[in-house]
PyMOL commands that place a pseudoatom at each C-alpha (Angstrom):
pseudoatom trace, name=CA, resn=UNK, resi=1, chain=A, elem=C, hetatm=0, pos=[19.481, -7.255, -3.252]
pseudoatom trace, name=CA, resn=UNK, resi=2, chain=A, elem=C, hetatm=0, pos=[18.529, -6.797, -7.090]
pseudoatom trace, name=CA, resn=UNK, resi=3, chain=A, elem=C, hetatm=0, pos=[19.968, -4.024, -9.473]
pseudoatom trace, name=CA, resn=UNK, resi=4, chain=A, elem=C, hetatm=0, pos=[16.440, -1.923, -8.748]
pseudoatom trace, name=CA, resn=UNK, resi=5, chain=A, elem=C, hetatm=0, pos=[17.389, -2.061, -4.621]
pseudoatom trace, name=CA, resn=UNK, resi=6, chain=A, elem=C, hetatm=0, pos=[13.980, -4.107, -3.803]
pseudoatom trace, name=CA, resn=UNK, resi=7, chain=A, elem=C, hetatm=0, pos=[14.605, -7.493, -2.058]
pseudoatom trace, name=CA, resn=UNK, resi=8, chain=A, elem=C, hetatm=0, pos=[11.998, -9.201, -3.945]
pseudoatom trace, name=CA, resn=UNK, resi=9, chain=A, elem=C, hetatm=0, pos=[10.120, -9.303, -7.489]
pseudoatom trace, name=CA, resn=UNK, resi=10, chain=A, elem=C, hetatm=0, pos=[7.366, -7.583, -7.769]
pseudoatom trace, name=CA, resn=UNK, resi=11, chain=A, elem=C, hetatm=0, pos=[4.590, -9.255, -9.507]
pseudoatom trace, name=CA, resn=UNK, resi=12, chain=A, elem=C, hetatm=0, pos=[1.878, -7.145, -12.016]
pseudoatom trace, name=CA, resn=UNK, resi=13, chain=A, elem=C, hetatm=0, pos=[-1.656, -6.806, -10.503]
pseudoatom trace, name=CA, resn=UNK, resi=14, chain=A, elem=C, hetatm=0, pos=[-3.851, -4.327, -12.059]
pseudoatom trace, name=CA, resn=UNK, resi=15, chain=A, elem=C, hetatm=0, pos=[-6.910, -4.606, -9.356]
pseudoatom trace, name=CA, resn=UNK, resi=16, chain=A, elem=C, hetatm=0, pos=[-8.775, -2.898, -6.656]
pseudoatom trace, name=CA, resn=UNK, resi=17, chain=A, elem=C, hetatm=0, pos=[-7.901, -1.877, -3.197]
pseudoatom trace, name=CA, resn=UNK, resi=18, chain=A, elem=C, hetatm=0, pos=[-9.508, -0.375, -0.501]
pseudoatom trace, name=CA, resn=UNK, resi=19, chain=A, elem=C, hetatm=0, pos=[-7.286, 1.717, 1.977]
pseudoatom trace, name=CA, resn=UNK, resi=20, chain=A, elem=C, hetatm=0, pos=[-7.908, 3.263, 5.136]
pseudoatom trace, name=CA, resn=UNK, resi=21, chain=A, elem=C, hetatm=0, pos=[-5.694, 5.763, 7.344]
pseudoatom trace, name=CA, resn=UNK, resi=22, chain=A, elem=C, hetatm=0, pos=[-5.478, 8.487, 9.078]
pseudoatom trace, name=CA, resn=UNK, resi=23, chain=A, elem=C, hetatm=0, pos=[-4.250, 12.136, 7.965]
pseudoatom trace, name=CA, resn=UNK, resi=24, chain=A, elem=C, hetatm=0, pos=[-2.180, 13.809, 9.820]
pseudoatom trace, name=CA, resn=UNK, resi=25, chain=A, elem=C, hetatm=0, pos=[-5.279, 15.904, 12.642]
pseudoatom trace, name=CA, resn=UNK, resi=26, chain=A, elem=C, hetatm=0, pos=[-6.083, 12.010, 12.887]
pseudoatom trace, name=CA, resn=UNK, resi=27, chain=A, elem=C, hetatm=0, pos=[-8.783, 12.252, 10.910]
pseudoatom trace, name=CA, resn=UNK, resi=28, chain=A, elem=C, hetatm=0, pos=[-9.664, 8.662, 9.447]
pseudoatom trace, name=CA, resn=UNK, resi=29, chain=A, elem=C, hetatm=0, pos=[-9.896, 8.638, 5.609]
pseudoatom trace, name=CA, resn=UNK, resi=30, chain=A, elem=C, hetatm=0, pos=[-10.456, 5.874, 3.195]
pseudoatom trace, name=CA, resn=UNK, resi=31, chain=A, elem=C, hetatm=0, pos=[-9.615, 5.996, -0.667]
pseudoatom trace, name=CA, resn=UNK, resi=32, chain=A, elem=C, hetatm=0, pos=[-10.887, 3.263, -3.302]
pseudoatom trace, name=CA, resn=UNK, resi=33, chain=A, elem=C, hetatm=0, pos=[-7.318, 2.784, -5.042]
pseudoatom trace, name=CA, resn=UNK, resi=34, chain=A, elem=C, hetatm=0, pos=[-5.667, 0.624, -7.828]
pseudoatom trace, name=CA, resn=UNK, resi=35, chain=A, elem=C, hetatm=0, pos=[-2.927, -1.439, -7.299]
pseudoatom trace, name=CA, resn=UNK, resi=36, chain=A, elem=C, hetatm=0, pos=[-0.223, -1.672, -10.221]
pseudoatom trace, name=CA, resn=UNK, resi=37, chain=A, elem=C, hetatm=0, pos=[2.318, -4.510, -8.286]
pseudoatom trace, name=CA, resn=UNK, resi=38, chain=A, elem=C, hetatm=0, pos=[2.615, -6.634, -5.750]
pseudoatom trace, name=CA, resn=UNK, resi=39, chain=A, elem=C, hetatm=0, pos=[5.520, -8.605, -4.055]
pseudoatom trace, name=CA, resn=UNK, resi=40, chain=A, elem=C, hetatm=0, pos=[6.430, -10.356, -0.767]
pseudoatom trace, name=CA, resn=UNK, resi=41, chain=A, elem=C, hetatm=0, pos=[6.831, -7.109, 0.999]
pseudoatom trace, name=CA, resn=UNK, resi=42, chain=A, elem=C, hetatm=0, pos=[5.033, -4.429, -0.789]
pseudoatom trace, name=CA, resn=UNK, resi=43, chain=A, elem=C, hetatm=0, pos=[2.646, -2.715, -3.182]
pseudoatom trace, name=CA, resn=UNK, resi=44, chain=A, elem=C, hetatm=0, pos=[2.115, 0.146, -5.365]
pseudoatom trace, name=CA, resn=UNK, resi=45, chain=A, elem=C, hetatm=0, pos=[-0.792, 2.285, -4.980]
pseudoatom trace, name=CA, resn=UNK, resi=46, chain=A, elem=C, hetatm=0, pos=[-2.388, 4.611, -7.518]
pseudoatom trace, name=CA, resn=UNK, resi=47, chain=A, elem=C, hetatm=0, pos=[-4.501, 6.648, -4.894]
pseudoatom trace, name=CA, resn=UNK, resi=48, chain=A, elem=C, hetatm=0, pos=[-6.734, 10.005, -5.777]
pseudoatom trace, name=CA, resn=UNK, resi=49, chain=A, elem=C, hetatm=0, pos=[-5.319, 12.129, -3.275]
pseudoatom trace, name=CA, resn=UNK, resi=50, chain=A, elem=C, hetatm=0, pos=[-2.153, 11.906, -1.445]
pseudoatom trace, name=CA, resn=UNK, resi=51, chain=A, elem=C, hetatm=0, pos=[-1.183, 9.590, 2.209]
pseudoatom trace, name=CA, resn=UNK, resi=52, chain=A, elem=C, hetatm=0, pos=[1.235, 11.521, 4.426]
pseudoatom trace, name=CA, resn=UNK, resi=53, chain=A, elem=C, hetatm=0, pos=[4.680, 9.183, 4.562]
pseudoatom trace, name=CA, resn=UNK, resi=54, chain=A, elem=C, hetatm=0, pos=[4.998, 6.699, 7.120]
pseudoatom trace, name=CA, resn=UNK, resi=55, chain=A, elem=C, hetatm=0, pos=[1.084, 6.894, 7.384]
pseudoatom trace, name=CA, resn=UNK, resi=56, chain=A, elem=C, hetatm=0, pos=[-0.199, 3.431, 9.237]
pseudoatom trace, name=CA, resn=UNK, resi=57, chain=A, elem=C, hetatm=0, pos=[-2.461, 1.802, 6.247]
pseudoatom trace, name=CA, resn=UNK, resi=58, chain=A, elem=C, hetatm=0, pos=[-4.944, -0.741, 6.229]
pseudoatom trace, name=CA, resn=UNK, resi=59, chain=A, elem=C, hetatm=0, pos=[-5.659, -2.527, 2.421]
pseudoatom trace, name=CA, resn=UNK, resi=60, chain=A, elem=C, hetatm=0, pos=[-8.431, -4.904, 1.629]
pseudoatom trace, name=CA, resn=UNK, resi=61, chain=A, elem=C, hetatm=0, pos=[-8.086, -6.513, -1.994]
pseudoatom trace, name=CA, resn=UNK, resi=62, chain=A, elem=C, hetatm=0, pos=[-10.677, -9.294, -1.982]
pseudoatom trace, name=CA, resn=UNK, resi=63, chain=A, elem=C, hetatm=0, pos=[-9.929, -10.067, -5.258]
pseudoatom trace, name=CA, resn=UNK, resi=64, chain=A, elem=C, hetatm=0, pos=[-7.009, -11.727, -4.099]
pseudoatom trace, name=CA, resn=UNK, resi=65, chain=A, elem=C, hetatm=0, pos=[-7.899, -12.180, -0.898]
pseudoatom trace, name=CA, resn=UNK, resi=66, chain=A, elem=C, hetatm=0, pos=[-5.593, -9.751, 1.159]
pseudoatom trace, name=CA, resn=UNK, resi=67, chain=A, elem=C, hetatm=0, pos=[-7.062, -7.977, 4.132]
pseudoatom trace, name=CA, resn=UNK, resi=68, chain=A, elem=C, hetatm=0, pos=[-4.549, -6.567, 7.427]
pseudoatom trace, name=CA, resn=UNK, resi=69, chain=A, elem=C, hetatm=0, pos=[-4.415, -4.284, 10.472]
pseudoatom trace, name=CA, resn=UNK, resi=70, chain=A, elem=C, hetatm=0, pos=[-2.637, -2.386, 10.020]
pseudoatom trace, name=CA, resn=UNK, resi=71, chain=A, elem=C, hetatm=0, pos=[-0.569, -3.653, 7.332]
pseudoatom trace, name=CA, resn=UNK, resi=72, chain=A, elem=C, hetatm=0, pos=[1.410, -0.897, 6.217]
pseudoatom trace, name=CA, resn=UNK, resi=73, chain=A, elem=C, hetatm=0, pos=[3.411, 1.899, 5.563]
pseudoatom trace, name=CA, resn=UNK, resi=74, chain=A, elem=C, hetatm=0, pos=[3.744, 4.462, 3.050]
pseudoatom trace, name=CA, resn=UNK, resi=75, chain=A, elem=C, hetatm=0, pos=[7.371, 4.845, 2.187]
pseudoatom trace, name=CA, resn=UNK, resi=76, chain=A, elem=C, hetatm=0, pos=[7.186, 7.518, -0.520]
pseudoatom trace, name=CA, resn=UNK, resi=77, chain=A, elem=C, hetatm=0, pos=[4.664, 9.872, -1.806]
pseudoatom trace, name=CA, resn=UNK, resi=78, chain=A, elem=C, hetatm=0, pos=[3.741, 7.562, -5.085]
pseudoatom trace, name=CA, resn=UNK, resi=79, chain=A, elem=C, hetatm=0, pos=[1.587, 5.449, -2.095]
pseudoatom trace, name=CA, resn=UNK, resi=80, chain=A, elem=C, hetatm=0, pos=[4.464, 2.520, -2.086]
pseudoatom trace, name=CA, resn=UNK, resi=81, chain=A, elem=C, hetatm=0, pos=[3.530, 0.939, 0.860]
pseudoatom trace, name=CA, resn=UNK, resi=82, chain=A, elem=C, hetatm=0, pos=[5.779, -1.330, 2.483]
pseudoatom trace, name=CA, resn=UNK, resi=83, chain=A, elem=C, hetatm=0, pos=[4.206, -4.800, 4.483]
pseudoatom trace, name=CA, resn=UNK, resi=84, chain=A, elem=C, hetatm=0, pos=[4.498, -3.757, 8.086]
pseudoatom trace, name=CA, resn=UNK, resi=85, chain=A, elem=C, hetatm=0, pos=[5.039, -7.491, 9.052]
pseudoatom trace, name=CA, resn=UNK, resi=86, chain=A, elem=C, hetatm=0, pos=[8.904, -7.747, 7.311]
for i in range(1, 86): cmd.bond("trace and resi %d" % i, "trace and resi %d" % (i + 1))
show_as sticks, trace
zoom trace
């Protein structure tokens, strides 16, 4: 494990991503987002209004070709969201 405490580098990417999840009366809600980094296992989100922690999301980046479902969870209330597949 690096100095930081994250298992792998993360990698700049200043792009788009679409997110979709549900709020907490299940209420489906999608949020047009930008992504700051990448890496193996995660992302970080700028998002407009806030995703409930260990919220279930969904992220489409076509601009580098990255769609899942569900392929993640938010791990802290900057919109980190951790692959759900590691």
């Amino acid at each position: 494990m690096k100095k930081d405490g994250r298992r792998h580098d993360r990698v700049n990417y200043h792009g788009p991503v679409q997110v979709v999840w549900k709020d907490k009366i299940g209420q489906e809600k999608f949020a047009r987002t930008k992504c700051l980094n990448v890496s193996e296992s995660g992302m970080e989100l700028e998002c407009p209004e806030p995703i409930e922690v260990r919220s279930y999301v969904v992220l489409r980046a076509e601009r580098i070709h990255f769609t899942g479902t569900p392929c993640g969870i938010v791990n802290d209330t900057r919109a980190n969201i951790t692959s759900a597949l590691s």
